[in-house]
C-alpha positions as CSV (number, residue, x, y, z in Angstrom):
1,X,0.0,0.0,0.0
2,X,3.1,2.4,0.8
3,X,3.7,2.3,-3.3
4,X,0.4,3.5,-4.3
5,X,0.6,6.1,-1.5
6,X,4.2,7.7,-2.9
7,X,2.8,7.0,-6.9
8,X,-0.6,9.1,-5.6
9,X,1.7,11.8,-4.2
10,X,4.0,12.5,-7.0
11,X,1.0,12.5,-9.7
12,X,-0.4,15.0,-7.5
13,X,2.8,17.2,-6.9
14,X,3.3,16.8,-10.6
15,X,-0.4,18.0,-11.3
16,X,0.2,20.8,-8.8
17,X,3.8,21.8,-10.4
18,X,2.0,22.0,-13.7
19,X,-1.1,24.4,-12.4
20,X,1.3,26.4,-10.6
21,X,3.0,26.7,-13.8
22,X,-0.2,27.5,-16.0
23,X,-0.6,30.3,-13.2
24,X,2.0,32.0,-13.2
25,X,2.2,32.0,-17.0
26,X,-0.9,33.7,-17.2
27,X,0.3,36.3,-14.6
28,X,3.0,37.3,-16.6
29,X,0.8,37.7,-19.8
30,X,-1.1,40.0,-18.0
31,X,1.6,42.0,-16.8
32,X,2.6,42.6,-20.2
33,X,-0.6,43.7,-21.3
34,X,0.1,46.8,-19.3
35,X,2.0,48.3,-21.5
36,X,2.0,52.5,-21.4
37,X,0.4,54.2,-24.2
38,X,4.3,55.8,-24.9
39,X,5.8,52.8,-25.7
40,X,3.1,51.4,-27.9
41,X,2.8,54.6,-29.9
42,X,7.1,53.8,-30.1
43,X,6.5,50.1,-31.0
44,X,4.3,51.1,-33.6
45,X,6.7,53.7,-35.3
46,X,9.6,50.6,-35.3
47,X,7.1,48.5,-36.4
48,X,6.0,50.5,-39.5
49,X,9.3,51.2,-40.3
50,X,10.5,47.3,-40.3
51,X,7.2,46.8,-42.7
52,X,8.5,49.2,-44.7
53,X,11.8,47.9,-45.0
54,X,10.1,44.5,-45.5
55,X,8.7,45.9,-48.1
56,X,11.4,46.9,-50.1
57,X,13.6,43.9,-49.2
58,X,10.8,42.2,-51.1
59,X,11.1,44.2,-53.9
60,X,14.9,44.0,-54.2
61,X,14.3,40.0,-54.2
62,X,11.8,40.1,-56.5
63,X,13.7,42.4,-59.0
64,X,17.0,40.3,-58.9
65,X,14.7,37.1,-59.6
66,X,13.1,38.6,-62.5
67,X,16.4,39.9,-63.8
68,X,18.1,36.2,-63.4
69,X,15.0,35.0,-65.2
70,X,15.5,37.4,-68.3
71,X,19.4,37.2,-68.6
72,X,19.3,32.9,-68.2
73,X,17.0,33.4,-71.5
């Protein structure tokens, strides 16, 4: 009977390690959620610039394609 106790008690400290875990993860996720209003309006400005530099990597890589296509004719 001593076995079935100790295999009961680590499936429940696993169980418990694994809410604890779930927990505390969502703690964290709301932390980040309050983010001030400056450094959004700052993320947003990066982030429109990296789109726009996305943009025109794209366009780089699509020119150079289309060139290799033309001059392998």
């Amino acid at each position: 009977m001593q076995f079935f106790g100790s295999i009961f008690g680590f499936i429940i400290v696993i169980v418990a390690l694994g809410i604890a875990g779930d927990i505390i993860k969502r703690w964290m996720k709301s932390k980040e959620r309050n983010i001030p209003d400056e450094m959004l309006k700052g993320y947003d400005a990066r982030l429109k610039k990296l789109e726009e530099r996305m943009s025109n990597l794209e366009t780089i890589v699509l020119e150079h394609e289309r060139d290799r296509k033309f001059s392998s004719l």
